[in-house]
N, C-alpha and C positions, 0 to 999 in steps of 0.2 A: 504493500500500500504506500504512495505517495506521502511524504514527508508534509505538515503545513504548511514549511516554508515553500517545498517546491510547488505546493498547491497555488500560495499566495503569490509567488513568481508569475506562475502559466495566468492568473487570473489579472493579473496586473499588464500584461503582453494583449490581452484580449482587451480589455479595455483601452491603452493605450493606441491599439489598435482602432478601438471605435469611436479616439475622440477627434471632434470636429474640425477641419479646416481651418483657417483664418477664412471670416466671410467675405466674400468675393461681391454681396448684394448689402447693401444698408439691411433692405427690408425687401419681404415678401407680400405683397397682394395678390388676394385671388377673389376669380367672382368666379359662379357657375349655378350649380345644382348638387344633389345629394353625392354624388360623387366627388363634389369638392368640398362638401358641407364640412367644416370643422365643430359645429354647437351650434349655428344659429336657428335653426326649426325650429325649436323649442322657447325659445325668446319670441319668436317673432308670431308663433301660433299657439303658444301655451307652454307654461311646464309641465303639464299632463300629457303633453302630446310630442313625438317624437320617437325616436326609437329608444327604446327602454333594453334593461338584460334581457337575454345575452347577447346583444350590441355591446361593443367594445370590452367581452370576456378573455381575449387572446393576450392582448399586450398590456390595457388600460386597468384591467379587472373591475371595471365599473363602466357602467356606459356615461360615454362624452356625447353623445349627439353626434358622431360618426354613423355612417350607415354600411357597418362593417363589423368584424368580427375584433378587430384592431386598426393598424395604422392606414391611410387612406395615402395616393400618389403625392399631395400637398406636404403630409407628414417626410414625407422619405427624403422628397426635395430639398425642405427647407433643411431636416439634418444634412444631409448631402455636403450643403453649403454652407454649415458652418453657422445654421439660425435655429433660435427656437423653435417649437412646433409654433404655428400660425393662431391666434387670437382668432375666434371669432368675433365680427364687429359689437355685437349686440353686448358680447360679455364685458365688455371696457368702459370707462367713463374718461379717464385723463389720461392727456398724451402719452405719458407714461406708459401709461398698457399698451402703447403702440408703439413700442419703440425694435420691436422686432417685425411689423408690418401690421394687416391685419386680413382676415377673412368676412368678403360678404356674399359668399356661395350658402344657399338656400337649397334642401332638399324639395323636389317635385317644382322646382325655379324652373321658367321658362326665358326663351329667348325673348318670342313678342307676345305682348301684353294682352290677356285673358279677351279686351273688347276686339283686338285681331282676328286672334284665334276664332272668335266668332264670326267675326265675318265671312270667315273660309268654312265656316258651316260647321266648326267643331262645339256640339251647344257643351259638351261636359265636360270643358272647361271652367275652373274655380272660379270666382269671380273675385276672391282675397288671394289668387296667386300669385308671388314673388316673381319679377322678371330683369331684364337686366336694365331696364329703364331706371328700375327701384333702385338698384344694387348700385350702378353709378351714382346715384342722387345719395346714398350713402358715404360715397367715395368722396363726392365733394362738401360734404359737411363733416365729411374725416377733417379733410383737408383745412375747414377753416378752425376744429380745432389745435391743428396742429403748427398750423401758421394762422393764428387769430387776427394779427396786423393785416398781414396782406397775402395771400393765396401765391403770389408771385415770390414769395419767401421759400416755397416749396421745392423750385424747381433744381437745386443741386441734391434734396432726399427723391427728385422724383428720376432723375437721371441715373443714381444708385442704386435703383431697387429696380425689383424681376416682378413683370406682372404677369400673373395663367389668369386669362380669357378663357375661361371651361373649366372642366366641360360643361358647353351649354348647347341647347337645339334638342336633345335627347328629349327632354317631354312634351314637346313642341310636337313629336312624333308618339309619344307614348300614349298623349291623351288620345288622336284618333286610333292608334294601332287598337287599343286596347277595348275600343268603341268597334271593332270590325270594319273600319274604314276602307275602302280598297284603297293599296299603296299608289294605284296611280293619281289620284286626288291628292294624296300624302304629299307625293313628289312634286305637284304643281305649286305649290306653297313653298318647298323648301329654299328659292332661290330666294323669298322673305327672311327666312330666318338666319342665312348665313348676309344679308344686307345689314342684318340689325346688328349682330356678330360682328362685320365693319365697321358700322356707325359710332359700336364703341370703342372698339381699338383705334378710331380716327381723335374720339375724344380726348381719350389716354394721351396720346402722344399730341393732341392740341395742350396738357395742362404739364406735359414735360417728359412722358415715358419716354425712356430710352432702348429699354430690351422688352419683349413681349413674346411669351409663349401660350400659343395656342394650340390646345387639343382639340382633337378630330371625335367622330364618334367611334364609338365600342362596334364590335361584329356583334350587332343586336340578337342575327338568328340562332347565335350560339347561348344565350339568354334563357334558362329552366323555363321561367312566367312563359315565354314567346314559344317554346316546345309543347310545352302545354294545353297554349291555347289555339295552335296552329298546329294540330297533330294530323299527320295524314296518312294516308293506306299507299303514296304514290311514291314512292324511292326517288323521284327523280326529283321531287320537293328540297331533297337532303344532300347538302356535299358529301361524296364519297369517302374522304377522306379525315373530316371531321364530325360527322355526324348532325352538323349547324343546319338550320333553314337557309337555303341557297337564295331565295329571293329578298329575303329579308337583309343578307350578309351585299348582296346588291345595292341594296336600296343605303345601305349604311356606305357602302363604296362612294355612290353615287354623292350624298352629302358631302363626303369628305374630299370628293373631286369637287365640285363647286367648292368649299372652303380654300382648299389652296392655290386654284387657280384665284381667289378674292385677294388673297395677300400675297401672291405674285402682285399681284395693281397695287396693291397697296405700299409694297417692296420700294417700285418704280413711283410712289409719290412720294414717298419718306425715307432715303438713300442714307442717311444718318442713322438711320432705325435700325435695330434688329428686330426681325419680327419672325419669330421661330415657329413654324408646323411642328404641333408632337403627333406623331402617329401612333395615334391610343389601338389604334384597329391592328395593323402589323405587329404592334408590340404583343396585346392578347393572344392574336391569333396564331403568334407562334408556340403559346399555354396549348388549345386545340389541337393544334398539329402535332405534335411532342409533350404529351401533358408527365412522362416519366422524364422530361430532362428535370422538369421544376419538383419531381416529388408527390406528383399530381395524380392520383389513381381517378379520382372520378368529377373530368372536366364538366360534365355538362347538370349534377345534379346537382340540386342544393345543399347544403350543410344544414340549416336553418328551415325547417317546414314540417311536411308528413313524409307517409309513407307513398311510395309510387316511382314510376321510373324514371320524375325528373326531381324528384322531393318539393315538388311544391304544388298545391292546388288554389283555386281563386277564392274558397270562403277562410280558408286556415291561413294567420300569418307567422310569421316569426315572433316570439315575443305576446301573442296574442294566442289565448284558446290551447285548444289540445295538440300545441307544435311538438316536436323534437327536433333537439341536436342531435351533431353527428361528435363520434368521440373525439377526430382528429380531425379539425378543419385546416391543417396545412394540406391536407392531404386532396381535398375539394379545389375548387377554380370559383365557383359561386358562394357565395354567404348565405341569401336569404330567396333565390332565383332571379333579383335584378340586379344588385348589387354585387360586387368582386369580394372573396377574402383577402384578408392580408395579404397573404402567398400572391394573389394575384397583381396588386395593387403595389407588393413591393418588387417582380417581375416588369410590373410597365414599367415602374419608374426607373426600374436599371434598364431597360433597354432604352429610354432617352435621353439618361444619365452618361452611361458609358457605352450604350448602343448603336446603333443604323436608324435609332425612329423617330431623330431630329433633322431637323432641313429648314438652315443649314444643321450640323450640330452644333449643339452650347456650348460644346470647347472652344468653337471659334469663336465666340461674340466676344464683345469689346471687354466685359466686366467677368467672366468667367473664369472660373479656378485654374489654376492651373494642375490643380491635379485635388480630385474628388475624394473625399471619403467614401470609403465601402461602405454600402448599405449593409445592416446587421440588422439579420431576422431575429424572430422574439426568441427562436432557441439559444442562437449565440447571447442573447441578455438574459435567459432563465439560466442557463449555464453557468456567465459570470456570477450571478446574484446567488445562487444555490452553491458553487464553492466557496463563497466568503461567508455564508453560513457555518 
């Protein structure tokens, strides 16, 4: 048996190992939806409401208003680079609390505004739903308390800091998907919601952004909810290879081409800018394809739900009623059927961290590390923490 000194050694190497960078960003902003949510649903629609245990069981042991089992793609980043995890906006009052950046990403947030949505004929759309109209009008009244004189006082922390724009557009499609909309009514709408996607990153960088990174959508048809409720008898519905809904993994294609041809134009009007594509979809979709590179036995069902072949059904949630957990959710790709586990969530972010699923990638932008901290799963910190016990 190991000696404690040598114990205390190997523990101290591991930890040295997973301390941060010098940070490379002042501060971190992000806007989006539940995928980017760090706490704020719960501020903004209730403390009763939200995701409650076992939400945030894996790494947090309490649930934060993540909609995850643990750490979400914003948590990984921000260690990455050497910052804390991200505030949610809602949970701060004085600058102070923002002095590591802040989060106004909103679970079930949309891109355009619930009176939109309706007009495109979507009636079950909320009508108290968060969108990024909201979320910027938060940003600038960050702003003024952070420079209370004058807003123009901002613009060396705004040149500093990394903004993620997303993920957003995701329930922009969820509310019809989920209404049985046909996707091509979906898809005539969607060059709206990547417009509105522009409109803000046009604003960002009118009040000083300098670096901007933008996620793409998820491969939706790889999604438990979406297997579910698009189940079919016709194999040619299903990629061969992954198992996903093929039309669906399309249509999320299709988005994410309209997005980056937008910030190409956007590139060529702001040549000073970085304005980074994250390839949320490439990144996943390499989980599907190779789910035992990451550890991964069962991509496509839930952790978080019932019983069934995708673990999740439309009256039973997670967290709600007669669910179950699964014993090991690193070992899952889904959390709850919409949302990613950790495993998953810490897989994107090393593939835009130190991957192919940045364009350009963030090593090249102006303000970027020069060399990244390793992201450390919750094992490598149940590890540390249990031998210093």
């Amino acid at each position: 048996m190991a000696s404690s000194a040598t114990m205390l050694a190997v523990v101290l190497l591991v930890l040295a190992a997973a301390q941060p960078a010098r940070a490379c960003y002042s501060r971190v902003f992000s806007f989006g939806d539940s995928l980017a949510d760090t706490g704020n649903y719960r501020y903004v629609y209730g403390n009763d409401t939200g995701p409650r245990l076992p939400y945030g069981e894996t790494f947090f042991h309490r649930a934060t208003g993540r909609f995850s089992n643990g750490r979400i793609v914003v948590d990984f980043i921000a260690d990455a680079l050497g910052l804390p995890f991200v505030r949610p906006y809602w949970s701060g009052r004085s600058s102070e609390d923002f002095a590591g950046g802040a989060n106004f990403a909103v679970g079930a947030a949309t891109a355009l505004s619930p009176e939109v949505l309706w007009e495109h004929g979507f009636t079950a759309a909320r009508a108290d739903l968060v969108h990024l109209d909201m979320e910027m009008k938060w940003f600038r009244d960050l702003l003024h308390l952070l420079c209370p004189t004058d807003v123009a006082d901002c613009v060396d922390m705004m040149n500093k800091s990394l903004f993620l724009v997303g993920e957003i557009g995701g329930n922009d499609y969820n509310v019809p998907l989920t209404s049985l909309v046909p996707v091509e009514k979906i898809r005539s709408f969607a060059p709206s919601v990547i417009s509105k996607i522009s409109s803000i990153i046009t604003d960002l960088i009118g009040l000083g952004a300098k670096t901007l990174l933008v996620p793409g959508n998820l491969p939706i048809g790889c999604l438990p909810v979406y297997l579910t409720m698009y189940q079919s008898d016709d194999t040619g519905d299903y990629e061969s290879d992954t198992g996903c809904i093929r039309w669906m993994n399309e249509f999320s294609r299709y988005h994410n081409k309209l997005l980056v041809d937008e910030l190409e134009k956007l590139r060529k009007l702001h040549p000073s800018v970085s304005i980074i594509y994250a390839d949320y979809y490439g990144a996943a979709m390499e989980i599907f394809v190779s789910p035992s590179q990451f550890g991964i036995k069962n991509p496509l069902v839930a952790c978080c739900g019932v019983e069934g072949p995708y673990g999740v059904s439309i009256t039973t949630k997670c967290g709600h009623g007669e669910y179950k957990v699964c014993d090991n959710p690193q070992k899952y790709a889904s959390w709850d059927g919409l949302h990613p586990t950790e495993t998953s969530y810490k897989a994107i972010a090393d593939g835009l961290l130190r991957g192919p699923y940045t364009q350009p990638p963030i090593a090249t932008t102006k303000n970027s590390c020069s060399k990244l901290t390793e992201l450390v799963s919750s094992v490598e910190y149940k590890l540390s923490f249990q031998m210093l016990k």
